[in-house]
C-alpha positions in Angstrom: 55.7 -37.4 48.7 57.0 -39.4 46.0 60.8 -40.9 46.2 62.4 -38.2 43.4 61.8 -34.8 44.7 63.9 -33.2 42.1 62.9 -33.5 38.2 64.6 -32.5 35.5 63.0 -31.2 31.8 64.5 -30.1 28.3 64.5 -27.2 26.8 61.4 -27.1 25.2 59.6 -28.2 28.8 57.9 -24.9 29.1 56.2 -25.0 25.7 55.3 -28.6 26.0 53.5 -28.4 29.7 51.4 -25.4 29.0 50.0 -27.7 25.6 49.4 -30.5 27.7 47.5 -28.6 30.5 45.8 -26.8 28.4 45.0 -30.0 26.6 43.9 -31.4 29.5 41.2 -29.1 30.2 43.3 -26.7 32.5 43.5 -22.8 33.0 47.2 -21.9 32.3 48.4 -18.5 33.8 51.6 -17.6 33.0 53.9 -14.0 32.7 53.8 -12.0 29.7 55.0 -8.6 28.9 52.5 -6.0 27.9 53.1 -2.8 25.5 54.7 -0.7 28.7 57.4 -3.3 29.5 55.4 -4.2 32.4 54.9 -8.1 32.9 51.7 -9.9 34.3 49.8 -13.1 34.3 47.5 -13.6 31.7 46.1 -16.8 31.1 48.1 -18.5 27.8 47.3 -21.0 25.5 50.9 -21.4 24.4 54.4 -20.4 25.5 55.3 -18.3 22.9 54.0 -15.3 24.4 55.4 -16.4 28.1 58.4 -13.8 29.3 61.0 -15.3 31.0 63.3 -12.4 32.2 62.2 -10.1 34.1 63.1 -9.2 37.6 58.7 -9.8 39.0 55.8 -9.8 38.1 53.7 -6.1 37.8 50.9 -7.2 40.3 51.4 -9.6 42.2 50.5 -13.4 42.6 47.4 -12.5 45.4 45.4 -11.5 42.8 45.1 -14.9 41.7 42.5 -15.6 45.0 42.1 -11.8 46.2 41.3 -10.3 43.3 41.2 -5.7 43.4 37.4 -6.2 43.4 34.5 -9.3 43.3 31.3 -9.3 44.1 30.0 -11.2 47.4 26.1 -11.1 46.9 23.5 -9.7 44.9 20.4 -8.2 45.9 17.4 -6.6 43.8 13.7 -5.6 45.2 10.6 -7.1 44.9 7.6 -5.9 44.0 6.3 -6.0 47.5 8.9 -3.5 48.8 11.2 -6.4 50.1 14.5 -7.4 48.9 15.8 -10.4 47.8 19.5 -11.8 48.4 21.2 -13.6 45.6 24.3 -15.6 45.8 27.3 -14.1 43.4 28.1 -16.1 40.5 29.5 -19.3 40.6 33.5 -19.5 40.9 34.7 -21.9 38.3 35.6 -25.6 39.3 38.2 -26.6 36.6 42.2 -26.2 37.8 44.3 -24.0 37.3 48.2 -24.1 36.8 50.2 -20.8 37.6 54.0 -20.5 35.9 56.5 -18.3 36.6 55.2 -16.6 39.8 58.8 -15.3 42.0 59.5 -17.1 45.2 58.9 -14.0 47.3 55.3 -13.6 45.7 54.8 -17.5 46.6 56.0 -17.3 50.1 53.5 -14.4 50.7 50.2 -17.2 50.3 51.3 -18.2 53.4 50.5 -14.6 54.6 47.5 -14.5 53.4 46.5 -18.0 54.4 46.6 -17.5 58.1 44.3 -14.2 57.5 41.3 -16.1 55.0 41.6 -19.1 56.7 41.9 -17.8 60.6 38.7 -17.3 62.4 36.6 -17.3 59.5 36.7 -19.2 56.4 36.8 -16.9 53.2 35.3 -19.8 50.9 35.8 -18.1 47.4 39.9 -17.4 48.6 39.9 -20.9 49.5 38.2 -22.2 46.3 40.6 -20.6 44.1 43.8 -21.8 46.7 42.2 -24.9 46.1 41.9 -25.3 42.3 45.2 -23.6 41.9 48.8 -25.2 41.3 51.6 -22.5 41.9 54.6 -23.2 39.7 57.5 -20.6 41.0 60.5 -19.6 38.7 64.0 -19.3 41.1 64.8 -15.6 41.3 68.1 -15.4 39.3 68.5 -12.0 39.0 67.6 -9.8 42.0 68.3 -6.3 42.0 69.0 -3.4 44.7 65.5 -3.4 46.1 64.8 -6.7 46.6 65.2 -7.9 50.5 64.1 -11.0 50.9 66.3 -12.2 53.0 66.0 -9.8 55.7 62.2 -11.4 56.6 63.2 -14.7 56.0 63.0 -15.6 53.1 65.2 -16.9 49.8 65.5 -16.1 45.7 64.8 -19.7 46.2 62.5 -19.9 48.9 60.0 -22.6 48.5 57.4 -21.7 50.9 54.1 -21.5 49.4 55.0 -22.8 46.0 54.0 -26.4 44.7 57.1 -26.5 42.4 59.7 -24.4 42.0 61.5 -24.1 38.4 65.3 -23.3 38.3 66.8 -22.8 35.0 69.5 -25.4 34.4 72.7 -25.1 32.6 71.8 -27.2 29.7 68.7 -24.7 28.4 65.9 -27.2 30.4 65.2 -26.4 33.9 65.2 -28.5 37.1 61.8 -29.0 39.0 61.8 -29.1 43.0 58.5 -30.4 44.2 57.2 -28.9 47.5 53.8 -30.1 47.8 50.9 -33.0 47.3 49.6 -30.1 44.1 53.2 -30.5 42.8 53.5 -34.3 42.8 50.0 -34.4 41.0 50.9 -31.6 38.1 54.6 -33.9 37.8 52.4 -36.8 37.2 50.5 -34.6 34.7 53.2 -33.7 32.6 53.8 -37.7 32.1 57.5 -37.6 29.9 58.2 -34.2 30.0 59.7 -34.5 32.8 61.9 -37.1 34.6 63.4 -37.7 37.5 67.2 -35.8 38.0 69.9 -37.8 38.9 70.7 -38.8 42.7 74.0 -36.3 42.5 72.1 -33.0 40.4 72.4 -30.4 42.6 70.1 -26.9 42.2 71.9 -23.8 41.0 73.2 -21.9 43.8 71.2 -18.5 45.1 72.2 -15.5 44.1 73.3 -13.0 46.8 70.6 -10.8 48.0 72.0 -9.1 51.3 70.4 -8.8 54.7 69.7 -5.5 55.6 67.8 -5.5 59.1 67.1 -8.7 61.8 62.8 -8.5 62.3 63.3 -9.3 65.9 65.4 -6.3 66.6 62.7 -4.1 64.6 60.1 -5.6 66.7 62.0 -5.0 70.1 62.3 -0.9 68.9 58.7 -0.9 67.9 57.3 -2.3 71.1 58.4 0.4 72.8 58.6 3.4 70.3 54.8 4.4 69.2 55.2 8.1 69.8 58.7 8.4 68.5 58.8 11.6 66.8 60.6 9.2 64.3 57.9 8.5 62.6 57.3 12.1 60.9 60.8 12.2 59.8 60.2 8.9 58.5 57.1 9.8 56.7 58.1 13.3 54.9 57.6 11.7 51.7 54.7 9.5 51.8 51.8 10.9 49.9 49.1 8.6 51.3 48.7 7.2 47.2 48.7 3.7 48.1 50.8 2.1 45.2 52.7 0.5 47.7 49.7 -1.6 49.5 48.0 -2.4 45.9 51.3 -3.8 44.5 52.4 -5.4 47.6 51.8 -9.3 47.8 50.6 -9.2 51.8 48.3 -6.5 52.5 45.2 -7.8 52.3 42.9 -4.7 53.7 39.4 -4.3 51.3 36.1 -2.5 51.7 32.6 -3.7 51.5 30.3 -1.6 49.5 26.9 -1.4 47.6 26.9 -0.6 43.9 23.4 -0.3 43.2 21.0 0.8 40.7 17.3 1.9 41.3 16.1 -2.0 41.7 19.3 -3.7 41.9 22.9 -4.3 42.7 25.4 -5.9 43.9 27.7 -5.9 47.3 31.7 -5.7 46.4 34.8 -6.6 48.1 37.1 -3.8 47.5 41.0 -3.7 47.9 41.5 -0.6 50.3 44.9 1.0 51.7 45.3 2.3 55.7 47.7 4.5 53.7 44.1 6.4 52.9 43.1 9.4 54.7 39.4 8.1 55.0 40.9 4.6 55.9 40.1 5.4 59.8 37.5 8.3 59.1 34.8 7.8 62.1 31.1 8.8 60.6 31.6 11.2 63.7 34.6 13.3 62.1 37.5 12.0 63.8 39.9 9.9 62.7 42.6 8.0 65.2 44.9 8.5 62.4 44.5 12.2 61.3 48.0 12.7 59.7 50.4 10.4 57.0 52.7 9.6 60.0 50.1 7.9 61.8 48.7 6.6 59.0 52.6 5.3 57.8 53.1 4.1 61.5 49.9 1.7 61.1 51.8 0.1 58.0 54.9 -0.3 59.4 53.6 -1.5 63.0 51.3 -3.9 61.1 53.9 -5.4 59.1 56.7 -6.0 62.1 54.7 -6.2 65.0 50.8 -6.7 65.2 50.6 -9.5 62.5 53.8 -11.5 64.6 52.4 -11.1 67.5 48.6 -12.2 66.4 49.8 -14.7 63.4 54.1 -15.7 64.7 55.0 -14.3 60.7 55.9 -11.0 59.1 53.7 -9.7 57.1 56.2 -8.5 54.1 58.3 -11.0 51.7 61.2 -8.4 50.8 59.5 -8.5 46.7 60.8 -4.7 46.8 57.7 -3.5 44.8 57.3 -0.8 47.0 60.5 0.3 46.6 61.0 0.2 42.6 56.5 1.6 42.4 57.1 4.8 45.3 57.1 7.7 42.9 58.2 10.1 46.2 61.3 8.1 46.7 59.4 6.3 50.2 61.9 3.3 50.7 60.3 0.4 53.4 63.4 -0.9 53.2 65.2 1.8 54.3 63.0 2.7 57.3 62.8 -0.6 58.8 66.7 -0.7 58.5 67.1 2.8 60.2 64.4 1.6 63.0 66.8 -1.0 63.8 69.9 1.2 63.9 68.1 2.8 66.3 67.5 -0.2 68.1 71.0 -0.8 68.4 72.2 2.6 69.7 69.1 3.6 71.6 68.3 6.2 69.5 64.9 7.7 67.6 66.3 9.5 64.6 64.4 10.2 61.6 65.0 7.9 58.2 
């Protein structure tokens, strides 16, 4: 790592980095607010159009490297009643620079890393991890849904980020690097940035307030499966899925065959186990007939199965599926009332 960790840049940083990345040959995506109020990355040529508050982005960060759908082979069929297997088109090789990503959306790479990169590895999710440096923007303003401190993490947190921007006081911003990517985009920027002084100190976090302890949600649901908690828990939930596809961890997809009558490709589908036919057996049954079981699934995968298989929770606290649930479904809340039940020995419904 290089001697200055810290870095400091003037007001105009923003405006001047994405001119001389883009300059430089490199794909800038950066937030920008759409005709709803919504904000998502779109890839920018110039900062005028970059948003700067806004409490997250719309969709987050995975999409980057686990985009909703991409196609994983081709096939068509020969004249002689065979078929032939094609390789999907070719990812590009330039870099890529991404601003203004939050620290909880960041933090969940690291989620997804240990599932693309486990027992197997997922080569176009590592191609685009590769190419791509992740420049976070400090959470300053978090709001009642946000909980990211309850799974460990921070409006600050730099896990998974290369750099992460924090506005300064002055208008500019102060630049934390956290990785080998970071130190190489720093040297990219050349004077736009230069090293802070020995005694600058990063703004301090805002309050974001713990509301449950993942080992004493774990402990519960070790030993709770066929709680009748889980229907009371569940009476809202209407299986729609918003949750998963907005949420910057789940990382469940399909495989299917979009084909024509001498061609077609093989997808890679983002898919929900909020889904009735998530489960559905070709035989008729399905281990998880009813929304509890099906809610149960997310909840034990989050707190339970992926610590156990991966030592990490699956969730970053982002609060998307809070703020999205149009049904009022709070995760939040749930895994807070599984742990007061923990604590008084209880299995009461949220």
């Amino acid at each position: 790592m290089a001697e200055h960790k810290i870095y400091q840049a003037s007001q105009d940083w923003l405006k001047r980095a994405v001119e001389a990345l883009t300059a430089a040959g490199l794909e800038v995506q950066a937030p920008v607010e759409d005709e709803t109020g919504g904000v998502a990355l779109k890839q920018v040529e110039s900062a005028d159009a970059i948003a700067t508050d806004y409490l997250n982005l719309l969709v987050p960060l995975k999409r980057i490297f686990f985009p909703g759908t991409e196609v994983i082979l081709e096939f068509e069929n020969d004249e002689d009643g065979g078929v032939t297997l094609n390789d999907p088109p070719e990812l590009p090789d330039g870099g890529v620079v991404v601003f203004g990503s939050r620290p909880c959306d960041a933090a969940a790479l690291d989620v997804l890393d240990r599932v693309f990169q486990w027992d197997y590895d997922d080569v176009p999710y590592r191609t685009r991890r590769d190419r791509t440096t992740v420049v976070s923007f400090a959470c300053t303003k978090p709001d009642a849904t946000c909980f990211c401190t309850s799974v460990g993490g921070s409006p600050q947190g730099t896990l998974g980020s290369d750099v992460v921007a924090f506005a300064a006081t002055d208008g500019g911003a102060l630049l934390q690097v956290c990785s080998e990517k970071g130190e190489k985009l720093i040297e990219q920027l050349g004077d736009i940035v230069t090293p802070a002084p020995a005694d600058a100190a990063l703004p301090e976090a805002p309050d974001v307030p713990t509301l449950f302890h993942t080992d004493r949600v774990k402990a519960w649901l070790d030993e709770n499966f066929e709680s009748d908690f889980w229907r009371g828990a569940t009476l809202n939930c209407v299986g729609c899925a918003a949750c998963s596809y907005l949420c910057p961890t789940c990382h469940c997809f399909d495989i299917v065959d979009e084909a024509a009558w001498n061609k077609g490709e093989r997808r890679r589908n983002w898919d929900c186990c909020s889904f009735g036919l998530f489960t559905l057996h070709a035989s008729g049954h399905n281990p998880r007939p009813d929304q509890a079981a099906r809610y149960r699934q997310r909840v034990m995968h989050k707190f339970k199965y992926f610590p156990e298989r991966f030592d990490a929770v699956a969730c970053v606290g982002c609060g998307r599926c809070v703020r999205t649930c149009g049904m009022g479904q709070s995760l939040s809340r749930t895994v807070a009332a599984i742990e007061a039940n923990a604590e008084v020995g209880e299995t009461t419904s949220a």
